[in-house]
Each structure stands twice: as structure tokens, then as C-alpha cells.
ROVEX-90508 format. One record per residue: residue number from 0; residue in three letters; x, y, z of N, C-alpha, C in turn. Coordinates in Angstrom, 1 decimal. Layout:
<selums>
+-----+------+--------+--------+--------+--------+--------+--------+--------+--------+--------+
: pos : code :   n.px :   n.py :   n.pz :  ca.px :  ca.py :  ca.pz :   c.px :   c.py :   c.pz :
+-----+------+--------+--------+--------+--------+--------+--------+--------+--------+--------+
: NUM :  ALA :      X :      Y :      Z :      X :      Y :      Z :      X :      Y :      Z :
...
+-----+------+--------+--------+--------+--------+--------+--------+--------+--------+--------+
</selums>
This chain:
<selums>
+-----+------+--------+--------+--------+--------+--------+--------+--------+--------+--------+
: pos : code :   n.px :   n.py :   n.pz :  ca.px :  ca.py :  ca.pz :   c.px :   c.py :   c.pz :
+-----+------+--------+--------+--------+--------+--------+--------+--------+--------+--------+
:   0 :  UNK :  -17.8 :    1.5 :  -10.5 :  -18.0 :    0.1 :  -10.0 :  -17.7 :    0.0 :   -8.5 :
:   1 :  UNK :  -18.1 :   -0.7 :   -7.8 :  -18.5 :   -1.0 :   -6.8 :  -16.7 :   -1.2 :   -6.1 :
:   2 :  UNK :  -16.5 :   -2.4 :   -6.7 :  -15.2 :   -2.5 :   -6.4 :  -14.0 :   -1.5 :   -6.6 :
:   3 :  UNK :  -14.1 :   -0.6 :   -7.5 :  -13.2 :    0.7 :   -7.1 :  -12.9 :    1.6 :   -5.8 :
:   4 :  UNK :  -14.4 :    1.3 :   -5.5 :  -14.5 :    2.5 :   -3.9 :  -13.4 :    1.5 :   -2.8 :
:   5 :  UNK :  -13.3 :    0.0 :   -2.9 :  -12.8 :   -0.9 :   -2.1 :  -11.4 :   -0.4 :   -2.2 :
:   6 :  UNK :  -11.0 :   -0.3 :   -3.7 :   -9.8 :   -0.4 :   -4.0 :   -9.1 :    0.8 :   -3.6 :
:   7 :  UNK :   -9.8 :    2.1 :   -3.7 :   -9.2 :    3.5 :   -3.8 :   -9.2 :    3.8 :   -1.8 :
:   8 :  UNK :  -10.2 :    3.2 :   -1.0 :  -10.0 :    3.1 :   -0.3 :   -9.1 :    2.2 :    0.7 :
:   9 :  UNK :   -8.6 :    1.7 :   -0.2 :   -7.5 :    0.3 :    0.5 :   -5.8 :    0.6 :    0.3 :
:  10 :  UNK :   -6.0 :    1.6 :   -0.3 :   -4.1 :    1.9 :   -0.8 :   -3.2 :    2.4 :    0.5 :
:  11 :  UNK :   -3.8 :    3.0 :    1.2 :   -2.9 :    3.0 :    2.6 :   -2.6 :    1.4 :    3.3 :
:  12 :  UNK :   -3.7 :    0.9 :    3.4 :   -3.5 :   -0.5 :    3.8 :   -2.4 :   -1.1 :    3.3 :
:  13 :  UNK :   -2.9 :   -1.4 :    1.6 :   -1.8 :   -2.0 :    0.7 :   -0.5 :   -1.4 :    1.1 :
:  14 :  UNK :   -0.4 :   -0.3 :    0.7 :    1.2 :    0.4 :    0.6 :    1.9 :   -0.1 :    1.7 :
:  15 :  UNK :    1.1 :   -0.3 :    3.1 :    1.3 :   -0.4 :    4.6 :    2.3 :   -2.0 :    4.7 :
:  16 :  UNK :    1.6 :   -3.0 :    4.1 :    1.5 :   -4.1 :    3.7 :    3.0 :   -4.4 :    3.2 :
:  17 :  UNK :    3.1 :   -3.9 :    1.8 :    3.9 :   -4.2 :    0.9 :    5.3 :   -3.6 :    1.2 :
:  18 :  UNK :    5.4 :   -2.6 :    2.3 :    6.5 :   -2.1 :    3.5 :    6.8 :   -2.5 :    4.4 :
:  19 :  UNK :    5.6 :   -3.6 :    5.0 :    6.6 :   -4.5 :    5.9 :    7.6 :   -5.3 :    5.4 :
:  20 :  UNK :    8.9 :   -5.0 :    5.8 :    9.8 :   -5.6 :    5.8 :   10.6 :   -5.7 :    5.1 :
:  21 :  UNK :   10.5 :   -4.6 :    3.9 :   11.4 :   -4.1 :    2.9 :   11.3 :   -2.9 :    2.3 :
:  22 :  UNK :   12.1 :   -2.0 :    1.8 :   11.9 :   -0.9 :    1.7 :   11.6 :   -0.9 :   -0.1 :
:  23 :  UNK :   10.7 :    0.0 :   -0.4 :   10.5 :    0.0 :   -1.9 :    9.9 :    1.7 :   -2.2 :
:  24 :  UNK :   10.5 :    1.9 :   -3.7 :   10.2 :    3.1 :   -4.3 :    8.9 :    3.3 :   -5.0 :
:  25 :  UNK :    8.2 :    4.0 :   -5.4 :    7.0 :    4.4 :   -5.5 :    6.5 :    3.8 :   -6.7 :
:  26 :  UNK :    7.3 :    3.7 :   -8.0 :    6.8 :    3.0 :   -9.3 :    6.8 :    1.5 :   -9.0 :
:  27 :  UNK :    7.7 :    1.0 :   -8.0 :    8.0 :   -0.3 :   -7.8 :    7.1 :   -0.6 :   -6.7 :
:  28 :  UNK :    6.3 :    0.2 :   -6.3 :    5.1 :   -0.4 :   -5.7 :    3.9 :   -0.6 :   -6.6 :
:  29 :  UNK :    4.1 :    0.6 :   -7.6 :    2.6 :    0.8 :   -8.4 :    3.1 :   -0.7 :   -9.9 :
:  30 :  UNK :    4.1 :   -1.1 :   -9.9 :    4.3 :   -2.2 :  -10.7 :    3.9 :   -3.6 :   -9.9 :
:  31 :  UNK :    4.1 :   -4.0 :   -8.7 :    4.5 :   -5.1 :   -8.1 :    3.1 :   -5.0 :   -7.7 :
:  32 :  UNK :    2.2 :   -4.0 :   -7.6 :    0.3 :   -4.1 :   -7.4 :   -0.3 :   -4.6 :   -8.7 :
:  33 :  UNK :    0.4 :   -3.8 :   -9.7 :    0.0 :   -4.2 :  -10.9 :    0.3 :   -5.6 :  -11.3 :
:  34 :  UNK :    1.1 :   -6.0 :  -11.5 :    2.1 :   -7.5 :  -11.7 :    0.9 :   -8.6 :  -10.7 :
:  35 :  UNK :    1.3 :   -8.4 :   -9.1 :    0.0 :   -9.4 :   -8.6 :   -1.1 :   -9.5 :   -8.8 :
:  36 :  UNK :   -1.6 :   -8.0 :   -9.0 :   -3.6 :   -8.5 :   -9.2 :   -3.4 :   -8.8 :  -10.6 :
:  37 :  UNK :   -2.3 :   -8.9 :  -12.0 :   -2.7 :   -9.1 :  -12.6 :   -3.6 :   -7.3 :  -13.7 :
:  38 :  UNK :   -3.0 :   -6.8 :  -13.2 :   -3.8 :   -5.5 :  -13.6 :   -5.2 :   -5.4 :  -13.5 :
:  39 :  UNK :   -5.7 :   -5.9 :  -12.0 :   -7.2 :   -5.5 :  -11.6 :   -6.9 :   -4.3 :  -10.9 :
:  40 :  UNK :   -5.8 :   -4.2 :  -10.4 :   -5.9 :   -3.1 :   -9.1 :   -4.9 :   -1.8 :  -10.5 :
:  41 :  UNK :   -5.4 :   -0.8 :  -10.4 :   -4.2 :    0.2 :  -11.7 :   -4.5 :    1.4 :  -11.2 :
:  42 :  UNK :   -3.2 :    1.6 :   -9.8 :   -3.2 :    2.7 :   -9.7 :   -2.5 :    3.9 :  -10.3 :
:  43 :  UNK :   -2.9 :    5.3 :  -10.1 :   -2.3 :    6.2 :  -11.0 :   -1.2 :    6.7 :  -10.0 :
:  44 :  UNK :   -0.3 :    7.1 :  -11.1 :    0.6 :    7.4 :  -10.4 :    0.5 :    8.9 :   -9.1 :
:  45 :  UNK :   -0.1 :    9.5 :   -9.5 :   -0.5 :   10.8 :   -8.8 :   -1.3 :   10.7 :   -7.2 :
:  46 :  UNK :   -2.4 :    9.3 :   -7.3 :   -2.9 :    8.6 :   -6.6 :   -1.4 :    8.3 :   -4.9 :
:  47 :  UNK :   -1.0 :    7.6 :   -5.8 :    0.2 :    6.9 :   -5.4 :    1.8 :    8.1 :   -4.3 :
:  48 :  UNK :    1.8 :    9.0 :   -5.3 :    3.1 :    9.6 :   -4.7 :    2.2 :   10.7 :   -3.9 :
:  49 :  UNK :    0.6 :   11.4 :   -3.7 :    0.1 :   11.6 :   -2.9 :   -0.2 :   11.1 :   -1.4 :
:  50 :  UNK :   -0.7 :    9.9 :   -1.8 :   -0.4 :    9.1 :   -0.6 :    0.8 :    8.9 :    0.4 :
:  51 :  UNK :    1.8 :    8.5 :   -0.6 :    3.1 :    8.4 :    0.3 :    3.8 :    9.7 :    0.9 :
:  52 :  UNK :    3.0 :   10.7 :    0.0 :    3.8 :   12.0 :    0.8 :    2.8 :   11.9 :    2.1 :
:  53 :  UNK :    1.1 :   11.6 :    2.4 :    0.4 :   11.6 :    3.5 :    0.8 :   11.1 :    4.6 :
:  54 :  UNK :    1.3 :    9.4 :    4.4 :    1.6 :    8.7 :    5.1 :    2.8 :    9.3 :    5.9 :
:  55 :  UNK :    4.0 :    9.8 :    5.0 :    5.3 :   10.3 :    6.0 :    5.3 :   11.1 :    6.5 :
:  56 :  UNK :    4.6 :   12.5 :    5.9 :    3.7 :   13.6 :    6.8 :    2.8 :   13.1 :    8.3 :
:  57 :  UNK :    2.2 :   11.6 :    8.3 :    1.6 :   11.3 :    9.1 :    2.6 :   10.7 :   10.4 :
:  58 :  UNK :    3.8 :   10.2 :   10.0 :    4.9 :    9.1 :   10.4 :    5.0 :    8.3 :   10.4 :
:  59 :  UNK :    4.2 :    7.6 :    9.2 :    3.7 :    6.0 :    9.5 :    5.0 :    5.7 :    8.8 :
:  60 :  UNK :    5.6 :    6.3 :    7.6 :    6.6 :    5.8 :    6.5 :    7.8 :    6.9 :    7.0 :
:  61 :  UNK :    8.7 :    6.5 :    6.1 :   10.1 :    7.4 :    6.3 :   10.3 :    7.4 :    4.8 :
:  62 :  UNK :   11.4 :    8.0 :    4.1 :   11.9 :    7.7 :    2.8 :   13.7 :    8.2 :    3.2 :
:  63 :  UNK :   14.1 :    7.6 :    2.4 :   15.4 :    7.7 :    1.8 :   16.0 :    7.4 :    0.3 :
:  64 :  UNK :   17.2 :    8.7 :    0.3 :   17.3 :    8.8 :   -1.5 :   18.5 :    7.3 :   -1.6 :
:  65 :  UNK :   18.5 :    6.4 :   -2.6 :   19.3 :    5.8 :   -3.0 :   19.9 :    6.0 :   -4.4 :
:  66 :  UNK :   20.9 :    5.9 :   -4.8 :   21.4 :    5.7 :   -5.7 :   20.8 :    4.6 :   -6.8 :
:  67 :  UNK :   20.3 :    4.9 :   -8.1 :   19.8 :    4.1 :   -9.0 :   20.4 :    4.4 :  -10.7 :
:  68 :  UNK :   21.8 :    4.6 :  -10.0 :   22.4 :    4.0 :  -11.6 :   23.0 :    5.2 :  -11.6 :
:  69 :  UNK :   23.5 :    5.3 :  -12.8 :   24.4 :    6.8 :  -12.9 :   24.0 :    8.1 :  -12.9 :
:  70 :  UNK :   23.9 :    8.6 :  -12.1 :   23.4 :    9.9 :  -11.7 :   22.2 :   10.5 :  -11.6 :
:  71 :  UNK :   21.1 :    8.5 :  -11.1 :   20.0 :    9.0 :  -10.5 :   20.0 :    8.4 :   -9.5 :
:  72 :  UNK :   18.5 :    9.1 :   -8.4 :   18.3 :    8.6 :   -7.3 :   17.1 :    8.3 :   -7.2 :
:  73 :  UNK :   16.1 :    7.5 :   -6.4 :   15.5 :    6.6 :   -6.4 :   14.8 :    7.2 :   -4.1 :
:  74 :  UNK :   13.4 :    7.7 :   -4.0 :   13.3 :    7.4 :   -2.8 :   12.6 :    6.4 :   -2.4 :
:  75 :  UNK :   13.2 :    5.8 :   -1.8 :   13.1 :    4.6 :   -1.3 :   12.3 :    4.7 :    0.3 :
:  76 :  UNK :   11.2 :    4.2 :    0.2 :   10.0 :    4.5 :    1.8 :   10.3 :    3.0 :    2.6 :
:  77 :  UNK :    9.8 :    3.4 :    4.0 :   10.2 :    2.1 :    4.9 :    9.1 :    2.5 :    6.0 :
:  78 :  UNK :    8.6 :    1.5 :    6.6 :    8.0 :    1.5 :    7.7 :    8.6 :    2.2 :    9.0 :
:  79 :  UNK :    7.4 :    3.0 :    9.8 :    8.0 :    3.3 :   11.0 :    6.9 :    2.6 :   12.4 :
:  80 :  UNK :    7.5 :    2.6 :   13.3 :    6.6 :    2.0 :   14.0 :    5.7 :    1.7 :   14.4 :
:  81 :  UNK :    5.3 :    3.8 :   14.0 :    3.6 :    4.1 :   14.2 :    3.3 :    3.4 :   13.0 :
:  82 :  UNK :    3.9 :    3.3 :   11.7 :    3.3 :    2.8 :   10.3 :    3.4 :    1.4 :   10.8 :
:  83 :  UNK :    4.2 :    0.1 :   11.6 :    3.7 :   -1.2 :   12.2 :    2.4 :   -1.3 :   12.7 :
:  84 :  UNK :    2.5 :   -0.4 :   13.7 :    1.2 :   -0.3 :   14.4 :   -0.6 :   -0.4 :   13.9 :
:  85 :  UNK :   -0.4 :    0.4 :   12.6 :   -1.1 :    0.8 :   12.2 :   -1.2 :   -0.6 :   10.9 :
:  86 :  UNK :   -0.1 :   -1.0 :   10.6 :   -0.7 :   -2.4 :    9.6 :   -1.2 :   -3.3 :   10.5 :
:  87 :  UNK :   -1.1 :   -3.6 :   11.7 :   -1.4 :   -4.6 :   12.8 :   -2.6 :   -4.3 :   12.7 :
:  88 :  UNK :   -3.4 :   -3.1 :   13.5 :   -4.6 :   -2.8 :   13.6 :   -5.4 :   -3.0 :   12.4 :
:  89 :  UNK :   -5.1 :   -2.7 :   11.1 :   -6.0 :   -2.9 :   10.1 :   -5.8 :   -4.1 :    9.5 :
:  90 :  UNK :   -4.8 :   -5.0 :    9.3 :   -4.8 :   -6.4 :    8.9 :   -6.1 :   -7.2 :   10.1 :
:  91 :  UNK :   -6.2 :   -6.7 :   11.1 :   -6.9 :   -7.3 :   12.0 :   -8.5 :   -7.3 :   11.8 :
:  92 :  UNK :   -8.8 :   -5.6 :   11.2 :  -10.1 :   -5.2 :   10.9 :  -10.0 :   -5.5 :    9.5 :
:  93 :  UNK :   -9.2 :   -6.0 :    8.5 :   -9.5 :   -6.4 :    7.3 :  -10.0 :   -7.8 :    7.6 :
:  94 :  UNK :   -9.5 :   -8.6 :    8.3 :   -9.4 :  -10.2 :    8.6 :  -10.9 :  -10.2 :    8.9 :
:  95 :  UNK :  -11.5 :   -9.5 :   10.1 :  -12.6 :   -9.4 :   10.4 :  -13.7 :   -9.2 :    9.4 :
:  96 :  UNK :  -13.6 :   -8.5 :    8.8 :  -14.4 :   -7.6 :    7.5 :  -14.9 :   -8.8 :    6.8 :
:  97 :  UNK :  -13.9 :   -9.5 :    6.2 :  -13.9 :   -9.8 :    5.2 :  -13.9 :  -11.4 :    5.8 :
:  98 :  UNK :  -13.9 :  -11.8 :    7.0 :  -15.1 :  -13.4 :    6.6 :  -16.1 :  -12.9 :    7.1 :
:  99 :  UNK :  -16.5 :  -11.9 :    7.9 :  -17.7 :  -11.6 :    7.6 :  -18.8 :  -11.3 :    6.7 :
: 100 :  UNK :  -18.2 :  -10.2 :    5.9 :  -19.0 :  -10.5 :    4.2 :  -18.8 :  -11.6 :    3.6 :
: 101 :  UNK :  -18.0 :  -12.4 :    3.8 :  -17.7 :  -13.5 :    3.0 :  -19.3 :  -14.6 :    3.8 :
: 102 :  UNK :  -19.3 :  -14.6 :    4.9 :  -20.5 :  -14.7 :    5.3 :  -21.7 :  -14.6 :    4.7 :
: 103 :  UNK :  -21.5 :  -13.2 :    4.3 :  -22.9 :  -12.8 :    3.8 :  -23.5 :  -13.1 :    2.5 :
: 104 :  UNK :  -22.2 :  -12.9 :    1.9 :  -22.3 :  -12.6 :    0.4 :  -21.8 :  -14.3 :   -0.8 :
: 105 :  UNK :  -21.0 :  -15.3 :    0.2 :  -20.8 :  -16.5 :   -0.4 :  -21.9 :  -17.5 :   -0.2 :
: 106 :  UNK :  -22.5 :  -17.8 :   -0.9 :  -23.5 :  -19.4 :   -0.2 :  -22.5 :  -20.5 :   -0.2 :
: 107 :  UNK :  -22.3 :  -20.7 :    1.2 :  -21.9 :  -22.2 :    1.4 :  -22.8 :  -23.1 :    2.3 :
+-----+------+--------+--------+--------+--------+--------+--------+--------+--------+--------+
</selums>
């Protein structure tokens, strides 16, 4: 479907997004995507901890282990500056994008 290529294409964005400004672990991203769209967006988990390992390899994210209960840990990803930079630039070309198809594709 048409909308999948959007979606599988958009998870750096997303991930990028849902890191400003708080630090979050990898199922608790793939739940809190699922929870808002309502389970339109269902990413796999493999999808998911691939990417995050891209992103940190790239510098955009960092991680750190936390403590999650008795004798687990939990890594916990956070934005790095180049990863600011980089949601700036694309929130800007998403904003763009998208009244411009909305242009195209809405009759008002």
C-alpha cells in the first residue's frame, strides 16, 4: 500500500521527533507510535532497534543503560545536536511537503 512506503520511510524522522526533549527506550517508542496512531503505524521491532543502532552510529542519538527494576536495564536513547539539527531540517521539509500535497491532493 501506498502509505507503507510513507511510513517505513518516515521512522528516522519519527524516532528524531519523539527524542526531542526526552529520553526514551526502544519498545517505549514502538508502543507510544502504536498507542497514538492508534495502530495505523506497527512497527516491527527489528525495523526499530536497527535504526536506532544507525542513527547512534550516525551521531544523531546517544543511549544510555538505566536501571529498570531488579536486575534489569533498559537503554535509554537521547538526542545529540547533530540529531537537533537534523529534526529542524526535516520538520521544515515535512511542513513543506505536506501543504503542498495537501494542495494537490485535497479539493478545497
Amino acid at each position: 500500500m501506498f502509505y507503507q512506503q510513507i511510513i517505513k520511510g518516515s521512522i528516522k524522522f519519527v524516532i528524531l521527533s519523539m527524542l526531542e526533549g526526552r529520553e526514551m527506550y526502544a519498545y517505549g517508542l514502538i508502543q507510544t507510535v502504536n498507542q497514538k496512531t492508534k495502530g495505523f503505524f506497527q512497527w516491527r521491532q527489528s525495523a526499530v532497534y536497527t535504526t536506532l543502532h544507525n542513527m547512534e552510529q550516525a551521531g544523531l542519538i546517544k543511549s544510555r543503560w538505566k536501571p529498570a527494576g531488579i536486575a534489569r536495564k533498559r537503554k535509554y536513547y537521547h538526542l545529540t545536536a547533530k540529531g537537533r539539527q537534523l529534526l529542524i531540517a526535516n520538520r521544515t521539509e515535512w511542513l513543506t511537503f505536506s501543504r503542498s500535497m495537501n494542495k494537490l491532493v485535497i479539493n478545497t
